[in-house]
N, C-alpha and C positions, 0 to 999 in steps of 0.2 A: 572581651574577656569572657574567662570561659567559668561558672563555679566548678568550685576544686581545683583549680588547676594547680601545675604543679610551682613551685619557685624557679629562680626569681622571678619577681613581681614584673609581669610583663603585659603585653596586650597584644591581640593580629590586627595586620592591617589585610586588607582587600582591594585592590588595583584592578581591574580587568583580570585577568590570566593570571598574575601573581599575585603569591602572596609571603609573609615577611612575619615574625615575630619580633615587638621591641622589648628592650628592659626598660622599664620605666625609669630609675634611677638614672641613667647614662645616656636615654634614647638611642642606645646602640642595636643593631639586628644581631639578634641571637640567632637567626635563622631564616633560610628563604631567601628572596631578594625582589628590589621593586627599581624601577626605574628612577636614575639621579635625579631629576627633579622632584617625583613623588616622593621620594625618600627626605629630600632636604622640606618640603610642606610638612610631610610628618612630624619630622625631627622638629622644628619650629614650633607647630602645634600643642607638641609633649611638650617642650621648654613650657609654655605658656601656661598647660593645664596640670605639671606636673602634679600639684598637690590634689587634684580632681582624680586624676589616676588612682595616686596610692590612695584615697575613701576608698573608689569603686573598687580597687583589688581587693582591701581589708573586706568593705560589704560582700565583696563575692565569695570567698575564705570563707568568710559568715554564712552564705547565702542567705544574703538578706539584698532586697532590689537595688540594682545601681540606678546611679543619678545619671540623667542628660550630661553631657559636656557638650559646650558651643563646639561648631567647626571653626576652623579660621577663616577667616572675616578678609 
């Protein structure tokens, strides 16, 4: 996450060579693209941390420091 960024509430990802914007709400790519496997880890991940996200987005909005979130395990 980036502060300021613009809406909706989203995050990058970084793969090697690509790179992908998600919405956090839907885990959908707004943008970019990453390979189907990477894509379906992400997509899983957000499921799992979605409410971790929307803090970090609100804090970053704020800029106020984000929080860690786990990777998937």
């Amino acid at each position: 996450m980036y502060y300021d960024d613009h809406p909706p509430a989203h995050f990058h990802v970084r793969y090697g060579d690509h790179r992908a914007i998600l919405e956090i709400g839907a885990a959908a790519v707004l943008a970019g693209d990453l390979p189907h496997r990477v894509l379906g880890m992400v997509v899983e991940w957000a499921a799992l941390h979605r409410a971790e996200l929307e803090d970090n987005w609100d804090r970053a909005r704020a800029r106020a420091p984000l929080t860690p979130i786990r990777p998937l395990e």
